[in-house]
C-alpha positions in Angstrom: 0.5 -21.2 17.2 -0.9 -17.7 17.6 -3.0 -15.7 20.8 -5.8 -14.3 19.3 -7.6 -11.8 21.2 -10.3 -10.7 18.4 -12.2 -7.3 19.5 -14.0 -6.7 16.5 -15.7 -10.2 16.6 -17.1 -8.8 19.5 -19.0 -5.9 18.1 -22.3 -6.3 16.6 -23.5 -9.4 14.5 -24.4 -6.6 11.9 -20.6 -5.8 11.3 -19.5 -9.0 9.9 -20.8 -12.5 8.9 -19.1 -15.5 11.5 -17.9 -17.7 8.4 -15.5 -21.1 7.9 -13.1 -21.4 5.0 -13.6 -23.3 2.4 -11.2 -26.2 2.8 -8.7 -26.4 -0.2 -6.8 -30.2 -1.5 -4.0 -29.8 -1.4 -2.3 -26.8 0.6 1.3 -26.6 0.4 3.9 -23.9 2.0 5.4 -21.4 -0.7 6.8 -18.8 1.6 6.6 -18.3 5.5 7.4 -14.7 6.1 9.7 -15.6 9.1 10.5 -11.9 10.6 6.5 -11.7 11.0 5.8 -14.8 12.2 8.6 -14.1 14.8 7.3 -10.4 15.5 3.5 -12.0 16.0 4.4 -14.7 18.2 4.0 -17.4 16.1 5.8 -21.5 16.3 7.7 -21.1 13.1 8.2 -24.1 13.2 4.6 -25.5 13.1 3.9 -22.8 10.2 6.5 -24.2 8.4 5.5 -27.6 8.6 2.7 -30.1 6.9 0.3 -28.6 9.9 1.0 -25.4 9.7 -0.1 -25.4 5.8 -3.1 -26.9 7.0 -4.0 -23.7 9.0 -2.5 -21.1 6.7 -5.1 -22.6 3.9 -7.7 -22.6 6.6 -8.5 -26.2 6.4 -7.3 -26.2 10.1 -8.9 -23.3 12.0 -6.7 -22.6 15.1 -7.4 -22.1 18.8 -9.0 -18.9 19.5 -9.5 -17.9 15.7 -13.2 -16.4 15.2 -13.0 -16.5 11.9 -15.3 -13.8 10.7 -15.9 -12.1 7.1 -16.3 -7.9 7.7 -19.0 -6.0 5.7 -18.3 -2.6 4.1 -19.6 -0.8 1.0 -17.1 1.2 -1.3 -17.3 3.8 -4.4 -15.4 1.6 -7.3 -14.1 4.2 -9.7 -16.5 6.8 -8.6 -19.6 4.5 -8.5 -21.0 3.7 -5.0 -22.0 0.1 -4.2 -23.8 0.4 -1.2 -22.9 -3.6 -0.2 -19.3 -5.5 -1.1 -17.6 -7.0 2.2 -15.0 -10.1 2.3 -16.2 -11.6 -1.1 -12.8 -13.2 -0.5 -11.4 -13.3 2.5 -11.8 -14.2 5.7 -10.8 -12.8 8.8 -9.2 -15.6 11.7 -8.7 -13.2 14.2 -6.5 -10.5 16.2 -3.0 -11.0 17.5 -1.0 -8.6 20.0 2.4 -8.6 18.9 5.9 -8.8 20.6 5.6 -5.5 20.1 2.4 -4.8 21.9 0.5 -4.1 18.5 -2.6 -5.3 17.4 -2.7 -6.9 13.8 -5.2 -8.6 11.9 -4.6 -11.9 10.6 -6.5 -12.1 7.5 -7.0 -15.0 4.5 -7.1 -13.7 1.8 -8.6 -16.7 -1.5 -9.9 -18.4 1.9 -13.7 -19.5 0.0 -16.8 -18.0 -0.6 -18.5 -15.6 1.5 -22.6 -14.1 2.0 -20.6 -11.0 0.3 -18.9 -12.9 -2.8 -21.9 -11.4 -5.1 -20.8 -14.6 -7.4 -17.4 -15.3 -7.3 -15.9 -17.4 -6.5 -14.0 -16.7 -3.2 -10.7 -17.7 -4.7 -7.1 -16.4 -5.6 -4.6 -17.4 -8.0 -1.0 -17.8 -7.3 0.3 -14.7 -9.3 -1.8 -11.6 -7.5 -1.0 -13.4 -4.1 3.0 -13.7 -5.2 2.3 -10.1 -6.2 1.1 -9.2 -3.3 3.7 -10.5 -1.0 6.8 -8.9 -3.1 4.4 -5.5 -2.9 3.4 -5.5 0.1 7.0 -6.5 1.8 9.1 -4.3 -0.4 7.0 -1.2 0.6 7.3 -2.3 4.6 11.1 -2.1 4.1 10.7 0.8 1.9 9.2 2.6 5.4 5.8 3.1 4.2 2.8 2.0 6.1 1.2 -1.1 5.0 -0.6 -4.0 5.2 2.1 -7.2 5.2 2.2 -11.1 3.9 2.8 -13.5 6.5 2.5 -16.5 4.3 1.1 -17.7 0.4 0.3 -21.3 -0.4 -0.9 -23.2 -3.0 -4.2 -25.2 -2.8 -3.5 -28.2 -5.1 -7.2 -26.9 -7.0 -7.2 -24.5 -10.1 -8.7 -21.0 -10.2 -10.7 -20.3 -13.8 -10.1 -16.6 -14.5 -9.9 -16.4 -18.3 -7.6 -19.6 -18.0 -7.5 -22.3 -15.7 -4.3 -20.7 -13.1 -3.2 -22.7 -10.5 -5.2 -21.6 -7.0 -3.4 -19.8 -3.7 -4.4 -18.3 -0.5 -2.3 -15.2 1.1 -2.3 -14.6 4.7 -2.6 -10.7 5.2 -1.4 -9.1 8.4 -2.9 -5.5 9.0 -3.3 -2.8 11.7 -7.3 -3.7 11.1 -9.1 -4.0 8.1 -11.6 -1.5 8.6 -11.9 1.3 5.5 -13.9 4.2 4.6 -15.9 2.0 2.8 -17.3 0.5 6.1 -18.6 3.7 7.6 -20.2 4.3 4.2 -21.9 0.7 4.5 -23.6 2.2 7.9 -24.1 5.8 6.7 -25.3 4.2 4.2 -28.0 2.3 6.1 -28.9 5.1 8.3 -27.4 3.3 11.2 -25.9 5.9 13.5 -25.6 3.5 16.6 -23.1 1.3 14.5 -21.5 4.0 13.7 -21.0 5.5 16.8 -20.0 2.4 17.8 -17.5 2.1 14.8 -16.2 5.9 15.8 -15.3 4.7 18.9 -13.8 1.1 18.1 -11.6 2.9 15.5 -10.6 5.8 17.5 -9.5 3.7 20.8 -7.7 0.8 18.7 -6.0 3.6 15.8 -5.9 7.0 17.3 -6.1 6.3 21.2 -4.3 9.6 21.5 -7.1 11.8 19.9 -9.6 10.2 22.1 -11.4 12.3 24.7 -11.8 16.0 22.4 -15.7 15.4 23.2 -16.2 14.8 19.0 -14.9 11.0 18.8 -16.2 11.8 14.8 -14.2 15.2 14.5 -11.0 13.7 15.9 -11.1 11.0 13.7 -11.3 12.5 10.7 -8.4 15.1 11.2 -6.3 11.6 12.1 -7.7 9.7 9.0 -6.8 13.0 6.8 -3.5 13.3 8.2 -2.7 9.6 7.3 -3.6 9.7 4.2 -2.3 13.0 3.2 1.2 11.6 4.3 0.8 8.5 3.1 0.3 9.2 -0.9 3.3 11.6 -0.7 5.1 8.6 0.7 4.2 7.1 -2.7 4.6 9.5 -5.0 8.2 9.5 -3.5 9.3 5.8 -4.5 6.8 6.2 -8.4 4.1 4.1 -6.8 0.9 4.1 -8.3 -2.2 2.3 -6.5 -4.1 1.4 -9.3 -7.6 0.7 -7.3 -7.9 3.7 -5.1 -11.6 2.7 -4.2 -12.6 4.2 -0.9 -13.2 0.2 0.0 -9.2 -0.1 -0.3 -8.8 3.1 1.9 -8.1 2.1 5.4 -8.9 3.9 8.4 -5.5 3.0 9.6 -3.7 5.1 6.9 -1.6 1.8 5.8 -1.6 0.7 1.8 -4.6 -1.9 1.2 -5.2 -3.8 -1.6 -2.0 -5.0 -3.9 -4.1 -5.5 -7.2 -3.3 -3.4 -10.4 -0.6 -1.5 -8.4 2.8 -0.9 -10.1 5.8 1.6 -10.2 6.8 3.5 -12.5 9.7 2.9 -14.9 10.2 6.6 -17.1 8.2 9.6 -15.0 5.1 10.5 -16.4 2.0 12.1 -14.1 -0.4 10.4 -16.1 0.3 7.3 -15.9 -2.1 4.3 -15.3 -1.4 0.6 -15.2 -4.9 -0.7 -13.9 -6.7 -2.4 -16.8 -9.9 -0.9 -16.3 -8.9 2.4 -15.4 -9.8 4.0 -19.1 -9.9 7.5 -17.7 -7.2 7.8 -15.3 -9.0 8.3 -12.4 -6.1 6.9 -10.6 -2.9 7.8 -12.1 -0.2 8.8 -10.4 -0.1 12.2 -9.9 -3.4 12.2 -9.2 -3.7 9.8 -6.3 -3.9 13.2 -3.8 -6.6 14.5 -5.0 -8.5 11.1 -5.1 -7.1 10.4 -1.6 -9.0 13.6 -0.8 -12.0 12.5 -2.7 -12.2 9.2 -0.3 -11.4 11.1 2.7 -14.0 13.3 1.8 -16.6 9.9 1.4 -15.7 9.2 5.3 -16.4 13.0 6.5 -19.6 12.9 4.6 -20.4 9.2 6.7 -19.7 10.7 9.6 -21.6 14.1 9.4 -24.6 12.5 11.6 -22.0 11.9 14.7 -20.2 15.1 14.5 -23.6 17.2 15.6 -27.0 17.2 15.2 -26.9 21.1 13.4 -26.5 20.1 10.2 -25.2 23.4 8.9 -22.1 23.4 12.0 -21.4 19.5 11.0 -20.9 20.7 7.2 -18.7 23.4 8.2 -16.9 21.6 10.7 -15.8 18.8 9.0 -15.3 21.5 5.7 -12.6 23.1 7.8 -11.1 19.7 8.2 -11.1 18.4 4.7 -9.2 22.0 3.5 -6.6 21.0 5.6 -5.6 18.4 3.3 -3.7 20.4 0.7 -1.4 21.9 2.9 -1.3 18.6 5.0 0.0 16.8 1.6 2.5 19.6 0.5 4.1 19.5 3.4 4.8 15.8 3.4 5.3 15.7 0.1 7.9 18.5 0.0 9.9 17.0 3.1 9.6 13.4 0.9 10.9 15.5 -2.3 13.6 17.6 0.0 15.1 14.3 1.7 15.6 12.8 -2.0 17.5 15.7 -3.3 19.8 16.3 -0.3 17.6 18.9 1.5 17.2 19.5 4.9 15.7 23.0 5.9 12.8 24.0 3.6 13.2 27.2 1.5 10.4 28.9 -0.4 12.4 28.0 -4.0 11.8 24.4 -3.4 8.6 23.9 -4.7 9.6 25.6 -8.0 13.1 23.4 -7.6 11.2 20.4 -7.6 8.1 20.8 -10.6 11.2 22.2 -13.1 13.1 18.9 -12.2 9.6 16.7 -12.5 8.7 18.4 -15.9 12.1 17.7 -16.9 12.3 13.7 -16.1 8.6 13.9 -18.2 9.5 15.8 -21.0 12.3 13.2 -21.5 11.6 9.8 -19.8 14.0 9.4 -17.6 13.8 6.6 -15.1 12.4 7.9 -12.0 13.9 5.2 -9.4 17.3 5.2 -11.5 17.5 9.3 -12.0 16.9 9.5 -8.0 19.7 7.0 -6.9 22.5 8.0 -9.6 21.6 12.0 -8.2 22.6 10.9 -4.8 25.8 9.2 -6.0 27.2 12.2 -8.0 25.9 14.6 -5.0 29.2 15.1 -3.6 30.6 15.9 -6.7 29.6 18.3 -9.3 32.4 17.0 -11.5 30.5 13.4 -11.9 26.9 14.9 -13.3 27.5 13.7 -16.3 26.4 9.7 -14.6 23.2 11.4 -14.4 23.0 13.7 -17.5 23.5 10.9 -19.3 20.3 9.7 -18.6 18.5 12.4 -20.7 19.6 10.6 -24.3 17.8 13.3 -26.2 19.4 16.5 -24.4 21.8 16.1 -21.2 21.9 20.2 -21.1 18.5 19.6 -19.8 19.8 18.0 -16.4 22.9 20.4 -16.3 20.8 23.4 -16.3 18.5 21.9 -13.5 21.9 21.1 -12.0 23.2 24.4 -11.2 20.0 25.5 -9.5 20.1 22.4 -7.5 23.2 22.9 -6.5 22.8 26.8 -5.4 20.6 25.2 -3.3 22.9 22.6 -1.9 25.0 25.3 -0.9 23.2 26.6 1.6 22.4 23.3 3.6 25.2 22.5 6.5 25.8 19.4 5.8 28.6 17.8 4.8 29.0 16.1 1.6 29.5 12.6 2.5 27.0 13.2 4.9 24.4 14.7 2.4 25.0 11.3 0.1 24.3 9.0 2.7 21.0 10.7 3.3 20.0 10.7 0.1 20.7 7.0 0.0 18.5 6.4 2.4 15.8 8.5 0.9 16.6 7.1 -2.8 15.9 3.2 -3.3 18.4 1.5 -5.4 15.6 -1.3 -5.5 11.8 -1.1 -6.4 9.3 -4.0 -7.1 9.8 -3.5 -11.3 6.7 -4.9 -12.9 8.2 -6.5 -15.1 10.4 -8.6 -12.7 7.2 -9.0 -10.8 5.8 -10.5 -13.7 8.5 -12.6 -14.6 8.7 -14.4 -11.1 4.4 -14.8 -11.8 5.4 -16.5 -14.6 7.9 -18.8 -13.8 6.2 -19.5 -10.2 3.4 -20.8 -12.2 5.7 -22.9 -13.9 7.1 -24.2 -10.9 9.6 -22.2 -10.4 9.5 -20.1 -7.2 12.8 -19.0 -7.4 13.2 -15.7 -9.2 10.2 -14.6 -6.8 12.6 -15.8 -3.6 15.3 -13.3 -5.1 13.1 -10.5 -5.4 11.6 -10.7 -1.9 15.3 -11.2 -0.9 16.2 -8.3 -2.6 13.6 -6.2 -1.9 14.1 -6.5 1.6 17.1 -4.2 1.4 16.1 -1.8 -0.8 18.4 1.1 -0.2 21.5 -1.1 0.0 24.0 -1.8 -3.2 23.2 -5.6 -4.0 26.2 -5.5 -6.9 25.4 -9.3 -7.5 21.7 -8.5 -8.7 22.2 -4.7 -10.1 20.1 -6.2 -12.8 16.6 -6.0 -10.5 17.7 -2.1 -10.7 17.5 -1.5 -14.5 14.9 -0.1 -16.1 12.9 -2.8 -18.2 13.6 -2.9 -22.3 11.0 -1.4 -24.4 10.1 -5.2 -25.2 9.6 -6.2 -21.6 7.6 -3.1 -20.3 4.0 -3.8 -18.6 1.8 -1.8 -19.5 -1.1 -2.9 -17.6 -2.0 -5.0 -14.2 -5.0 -6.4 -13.5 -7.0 -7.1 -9.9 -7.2 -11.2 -10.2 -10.5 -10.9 -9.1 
């Protein structure tokens, strides 16, 4: 089956709660994610099997699995909850990869839990089929994240606001540990489990950064840096979180939590999908500054650790956290340069960039689409009308962006053909659209899984031409737009 080796079952009782699942009817296989399985070391075989369903629903624990739930606390849209843990999932263990990583292996609709605060520990099939075709598309999309091994059904129905027919994903992660459990200590005034945390962290993430003499310093300059990069890397494929809770912010710098996340169809900075985000805490163009908002939770946690002088920890860990503006623009500008055929980094780009952003707003253009046609006309200034086109109510608005852009190209060595293969890489002809996602939901609840095997198919190659399903590419009909996503909780 699987060598577990789990370290953080071996830290204090006070980290987690030792747990079973909750044994399901009925378990049955919808998708073995085969690659994984093979990269962790898995029989693929057995997991495809009767038996292996068994285990992957957690009616049969395996050999070595201690299956644990972890406890963490969390700000939810700006409120802090000083206690909300695995209310749903259960952690089996920790597997050391072909690869020599660790990963978690992680249940997630596995039962109840000391920490489900009334629920009822379960999933439903459509946020874990969401979650696999999110959480897979963005791994081949090159973005950290956590990734599905496995969903199956339980034979036993979930009541949400209707009866929905009940799953359980298996999540594979770096760790599962998130700002949200440092707050859960600071929280508590426990410095020794958070010393011991500092150090857990540091050797299993950032083994490289140990040994500066500040284990807390050092691991908040590598959590900034993570996250800095990482929510550029979204803002470059239109991918919007939805639950940016400092409970879904992991410590590893990977994407956690698939729940109300989307992308975006037409560009607009403000938009929200989440159906309780009323405010827009989390829309898209303002993920950074709530990614500097969480990171700022964990410096605040770890002030205690990073010295005794109050006054030097504040300013220490100040000096840190004003890093992370420059930190993002600088990722995000290399994200935006790659996409529009740039290689060295002039001072015009930044002013190259917002014109073309305020233009795709102003008339809502397809973000994904816009990005893809740009690097198929690059080579050819004689074929912008493909992409002026796409501005229905005035295409000079693209060709006067057009000759800027292309001033610019001008002084990049590259080649032509080379510069459009580049930007093919950096350009996804294929994104999760929601409303594809939400049409596999539906017929997989139906019974029919297999618009959601095409889409993880698909998705899989996401920068290649797939001319027999170009119509996962097109931007939905005003008819078939989602507007809103929802946690499954």
């Amino acid at each position: 089956m699987l060598v577990f080796d789990n370290t953080y079952a071996r830290l204090p009782d006070r980290f987690f709660e030792r747990v079973q699942p909750t044994k399901v009817a009925e378990p049955r296989l919808v998708k073995l994610n085969r690659p994984l399985a093979e990269l962790l070391g898995a029989d693929v075989t057995l997991l495809e099997s009767p038996e292996g369903a068994q285990i992957l629903a957690g009616n049969v624990v395996p050999a070595g699995a201690e299956p644990i739930a972890l406890a963490y606390a969390g700000h939810q849209f700006g409120h802090f909850v000083p206690q909300l843990g695995d209310g749903r999932a259960i952690l089996l263990g920790e597997v050391v990869g072909k690869d020599g990583r660790r990963r978690d292996v992680q249940l997630k609709g596995a039962g109840r839990t000391r920490f489900s605060r009334g629920g009822d520990g379960r999933a439903a099939l459509g946020p874990v089929l969401r979650e696999y075709v999110v959480s897979e598309a963005m791994a081949a999309l090159g973005i950290p994240t956590t990734r599905t091994l496995a969903a199956v059904t339980t034979g036993e129905g979930v009541r949400r606001d209707d009866v929905l027919p009940g799953a359980i994903l298996t999540r594979v992660a770096a760790s599962h540990v998130r700002v949200g459990t440092f707050q859960y200590f600071a929280g508590k005034g426990d410095q020794e489990a958070l010393r011991i945390l500092t150090a857990y962290v540091l050797a299993r993430h950032y083994p490289d950064s140990s040994g500066t003499g500040n284990d807390a310093l050092a691991l908040l300059e590598r959590v900034i840096d993570a996250h800095a990069t990482l929510v550029a890397r979204w803002l470059g494929v239109g991918f919007v979180h939805g639950v940016m809770n400092t409970d879904n912010t992991a410590i590893s710098g990977e994407t956690l939590d698939y729940g109300p996340c989307a992308f975006i169809d037409d560009y607009d900075p403000d938009k929200t999908f989440s159906s309780i985000d009323h405010g827009g805490r989390y829309a898209f163009a303002n993920q950074p500054r709530i990614a500097l908002w969480n990171v700022t939770r964990l410096a605040e946690s770890l002030l205690g650790l990073v010295s005794e002088d109050e006054d030097l920890a504040a300013r220490l860990v100040t000096e840190r956290l004003e890093r992370f503006e420059s930190q993002f623009e600088s990722a995000y500008l290399d994200v935006m340069r790659a996409k529009l055929g740039l290689v060295r980094a002039d001072d015009g780009d930044r002013v190259l960039i917002a014109d073309l952003l305020a233009e795709l707003a102003a008339h809502h253009v397809d973000y994904s689409v816009f990005f893809r046609r740009l690097a198929a006309v690059a080579a050819d200034p004689l074929a912008d009308a493909a992409v002026s086109s796409l501005f229905e109510s005035e295409p000079n608005a693209f060709r006067a962006w057009s000759e800027s852009w292309r001033r610019r190209l001008s002084n990049e060595a590259a080649t032509p053909d080379a510069r459009v293969q580049a930007m093919r890489r950096a350009n996804p002809a294929f994104v999760p659209r929601n409303h594809r996602v939400e049409q596999a939901i539906v017929a997989a609840v139906r019974g029919d899984f297999e618009p959601f095997e095409t889409l993880v198919r698909v998705l899989g190659r996401p920068y290649d031409d797939q001319h027999d399903v170009a119509y996962l590419a097109e931007p939905p009909a005003p008819e078939e737009r989602v507007t809103a996503t929802f946690c499954g909780t």
